[in-house]
C-alpha positions as CSV (number, residue, x, y, z in Angstrom):
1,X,-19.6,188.8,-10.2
2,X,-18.9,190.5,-13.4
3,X,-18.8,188.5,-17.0
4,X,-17.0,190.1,-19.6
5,X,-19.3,191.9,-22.1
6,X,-18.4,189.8,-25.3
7,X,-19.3,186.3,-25.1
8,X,-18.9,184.2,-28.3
9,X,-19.8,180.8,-28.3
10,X,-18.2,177.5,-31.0
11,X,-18.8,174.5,-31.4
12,X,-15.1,173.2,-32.3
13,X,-11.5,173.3,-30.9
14,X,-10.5,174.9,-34.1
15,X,-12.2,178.4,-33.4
16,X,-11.0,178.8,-30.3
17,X,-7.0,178.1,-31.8
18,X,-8.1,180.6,-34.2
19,X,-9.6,183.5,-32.3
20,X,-8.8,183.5,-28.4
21,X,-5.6,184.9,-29.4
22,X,-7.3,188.3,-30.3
23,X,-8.2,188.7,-26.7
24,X,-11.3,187.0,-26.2
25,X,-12.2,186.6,-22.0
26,X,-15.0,184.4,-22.3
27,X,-16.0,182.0,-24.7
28,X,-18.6,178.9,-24.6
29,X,-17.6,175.4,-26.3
30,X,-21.1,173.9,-27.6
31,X,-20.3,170.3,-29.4
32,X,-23.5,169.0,-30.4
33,X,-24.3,165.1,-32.4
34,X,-20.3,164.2,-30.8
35,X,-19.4,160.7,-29.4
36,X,-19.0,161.6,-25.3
37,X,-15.6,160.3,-26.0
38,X,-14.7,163.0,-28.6
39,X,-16.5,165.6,-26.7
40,X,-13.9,164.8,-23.7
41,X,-11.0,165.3,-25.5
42,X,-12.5,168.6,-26.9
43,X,-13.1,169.6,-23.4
44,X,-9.8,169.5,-22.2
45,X,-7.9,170.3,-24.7
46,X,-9.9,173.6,-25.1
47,X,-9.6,173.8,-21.1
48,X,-5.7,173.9,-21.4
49,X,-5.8,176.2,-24.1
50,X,-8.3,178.5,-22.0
51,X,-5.9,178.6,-19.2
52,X,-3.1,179.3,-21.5
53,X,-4.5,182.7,-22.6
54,X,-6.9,183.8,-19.0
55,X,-10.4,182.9,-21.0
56,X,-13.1,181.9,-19.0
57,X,-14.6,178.7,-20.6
58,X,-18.2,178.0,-20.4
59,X,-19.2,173.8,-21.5
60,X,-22.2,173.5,-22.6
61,X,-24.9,170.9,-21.9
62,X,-21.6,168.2,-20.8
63,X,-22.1,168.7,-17.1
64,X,-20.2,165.6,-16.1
65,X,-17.0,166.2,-18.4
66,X,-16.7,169.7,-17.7
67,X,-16.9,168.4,-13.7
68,X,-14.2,165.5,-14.8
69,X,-11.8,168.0,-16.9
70,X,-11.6,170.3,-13.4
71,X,-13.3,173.1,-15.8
72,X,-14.9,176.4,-14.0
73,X,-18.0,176.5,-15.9
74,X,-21.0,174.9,-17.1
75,X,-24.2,176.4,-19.2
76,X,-27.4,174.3,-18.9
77,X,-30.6,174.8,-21.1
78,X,-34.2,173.8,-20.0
79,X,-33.9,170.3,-21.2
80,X,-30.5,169.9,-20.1
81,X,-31.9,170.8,-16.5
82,X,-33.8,167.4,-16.2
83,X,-30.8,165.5,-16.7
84,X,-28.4,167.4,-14.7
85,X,-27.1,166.6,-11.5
86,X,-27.1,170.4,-10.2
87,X,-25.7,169.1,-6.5
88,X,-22.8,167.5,-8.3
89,X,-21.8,170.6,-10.1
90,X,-22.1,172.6,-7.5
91,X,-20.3,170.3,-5.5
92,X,-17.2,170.6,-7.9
93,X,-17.2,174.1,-7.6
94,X,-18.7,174.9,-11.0
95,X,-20.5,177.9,-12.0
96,X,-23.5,178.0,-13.7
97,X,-25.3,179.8,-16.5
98,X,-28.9,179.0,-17.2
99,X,-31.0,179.5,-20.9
100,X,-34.5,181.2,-20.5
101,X,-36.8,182.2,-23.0
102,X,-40.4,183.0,-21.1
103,X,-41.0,183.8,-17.5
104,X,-41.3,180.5,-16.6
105,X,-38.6,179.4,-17.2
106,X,-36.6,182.1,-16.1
107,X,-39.0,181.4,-12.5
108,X,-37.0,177.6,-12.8
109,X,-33.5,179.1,-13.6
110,X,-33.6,181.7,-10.5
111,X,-34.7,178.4,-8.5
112,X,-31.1,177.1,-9.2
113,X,-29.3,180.1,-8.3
114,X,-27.5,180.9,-11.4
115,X,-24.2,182.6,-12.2
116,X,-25.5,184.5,-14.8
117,X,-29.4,184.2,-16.4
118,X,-29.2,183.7,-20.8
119,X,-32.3,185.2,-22.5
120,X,-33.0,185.3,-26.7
121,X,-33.2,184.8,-28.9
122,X,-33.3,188.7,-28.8
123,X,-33.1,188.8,-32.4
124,X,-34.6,186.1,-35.2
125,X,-31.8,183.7,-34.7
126,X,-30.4,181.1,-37.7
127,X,-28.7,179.1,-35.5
128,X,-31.5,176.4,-34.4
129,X,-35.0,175.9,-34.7
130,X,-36.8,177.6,-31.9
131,X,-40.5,177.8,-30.6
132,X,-40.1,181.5,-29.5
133,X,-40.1,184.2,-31.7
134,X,-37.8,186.9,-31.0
135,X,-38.0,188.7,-27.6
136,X,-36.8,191.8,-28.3
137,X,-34.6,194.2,-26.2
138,X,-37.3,195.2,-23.9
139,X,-37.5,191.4,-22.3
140,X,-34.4,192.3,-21.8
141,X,-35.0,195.3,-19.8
142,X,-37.8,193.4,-17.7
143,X,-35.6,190.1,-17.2
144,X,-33.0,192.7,-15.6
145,X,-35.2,194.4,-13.3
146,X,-36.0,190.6,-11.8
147,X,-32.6,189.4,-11.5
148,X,-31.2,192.4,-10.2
149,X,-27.6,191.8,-9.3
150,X,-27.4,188.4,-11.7
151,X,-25.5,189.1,-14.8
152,X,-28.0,189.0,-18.2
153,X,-26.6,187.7,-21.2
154,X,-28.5,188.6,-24.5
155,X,-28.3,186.0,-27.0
156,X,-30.1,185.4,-30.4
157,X,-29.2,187.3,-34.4
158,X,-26.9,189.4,-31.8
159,X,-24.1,191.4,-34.0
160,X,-22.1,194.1,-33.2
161,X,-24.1,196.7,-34.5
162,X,-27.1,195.4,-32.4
163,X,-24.4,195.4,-29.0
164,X,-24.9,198.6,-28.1
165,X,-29.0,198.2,-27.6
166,X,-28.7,195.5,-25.8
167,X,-26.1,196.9,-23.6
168,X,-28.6,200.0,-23.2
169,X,-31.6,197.6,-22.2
170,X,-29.9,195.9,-19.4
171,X,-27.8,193.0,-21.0
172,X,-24.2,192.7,-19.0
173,X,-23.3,190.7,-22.0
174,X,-23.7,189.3,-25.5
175,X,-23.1,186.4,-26.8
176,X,-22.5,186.3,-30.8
177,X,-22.3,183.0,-32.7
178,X,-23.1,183.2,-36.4
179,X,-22.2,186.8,-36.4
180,X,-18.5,185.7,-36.2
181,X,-18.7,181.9,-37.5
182,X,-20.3,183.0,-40.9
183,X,-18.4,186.4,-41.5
184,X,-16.0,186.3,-43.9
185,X,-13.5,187.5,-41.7
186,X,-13.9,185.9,-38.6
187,X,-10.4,187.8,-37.0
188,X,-11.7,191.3,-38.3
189,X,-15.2,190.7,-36.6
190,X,-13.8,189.5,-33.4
191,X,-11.8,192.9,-33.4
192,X,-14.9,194.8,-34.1
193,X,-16.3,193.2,-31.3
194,X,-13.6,193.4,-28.9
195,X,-13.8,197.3,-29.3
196,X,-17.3,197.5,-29.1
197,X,-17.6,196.0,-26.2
198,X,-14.4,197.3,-24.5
């Protein structure tokens, strides 16, 4: 299976109205401190709107919405797999992407037979609080060489001008956040994105 190479990931509705119009293929919906309630109503609206314009959409962490809204694709991080009911998503026909951030846990993810392996952050990342320090791209390059034919997404300070490493150290895609969410042209930076990962 091949994921497209730009993968950015928001955690409202509102981006997703704003910027899947510029061509965006893939695109992750991660709601975080919402009432379940809210969160389905997120879901499939953003589903519908997915649909509407050919973009994969990945839900994260809301395993049992994304199976009740008929989405394709769920993304799971370490804590979210001791909660998750990984038959039932299968069972609805769900892919599944897995976060990893030391050889252990990437050891668990494999377990599961992923759709597509997350490692970071590759970069010092803003975003969240984390216990690992940045990876750097030549994790990258060993991840790759254990997953073989699993797509690798590199995630973590990724912008576009760091793409094109990752790209060369064995990601098949990378997944931008803040880089986009923060810029002060959001539409421009997707652009820039688009064609540097065309």
């Amino acid at each position: 299976m091949t994921l497209p190479r730009f993968y950015p990931i928001f955690d409202n509705l509102h981006w997703l109205e704003r910027l899947l119009p510029l061509g965006v293929k893939l695109v992750q919906l991660r709601i975080k401190d919402t009432p379940p309630e809210v969160v389905r109503d997120t879901v499939i609206k953003a589903q519908a709107l997915c649909r509407a314009q050919g973009t994969i959409l990945v839900i994260n962490d809301y395993w049992q919405i994304a199976i009740d809204a008929g989405c394709d694709w769920v993304h799971l991080g370490q804590e979210d797999l001791d909660e998750a009911d990984i038959t039932a998503i299968r069972r609805a026909g769900l892919k599944l992407g897995l976060s990893t951030h030391d050889r252990a846990e990437l050891d668990r993810a494999l377990s599961f037979d992923p759709d597509y392996v997350a490692l970071g952050p590759v970069y010092p990342t803003i975003l969240k609080k984390m216990k690992w320090h940045q990876q750097g791209l030549e994790k990258l390059t060993e991840w790759k060489a254990v997953i073989g034919d699993i797509p690798l997404v590199a995630i973590g300070g990724m912008s576009v001008e760091r793409a094109a490493g990752a790209f060369e150290a064995g990601a098949d895609s990378v997944a931008a956040v803040t880089d986009i969410t923060l810029n002060d042209d959001p539409e421009g930076r997707i652009t820039a994105w688009l064609g540097a990962t065309q």
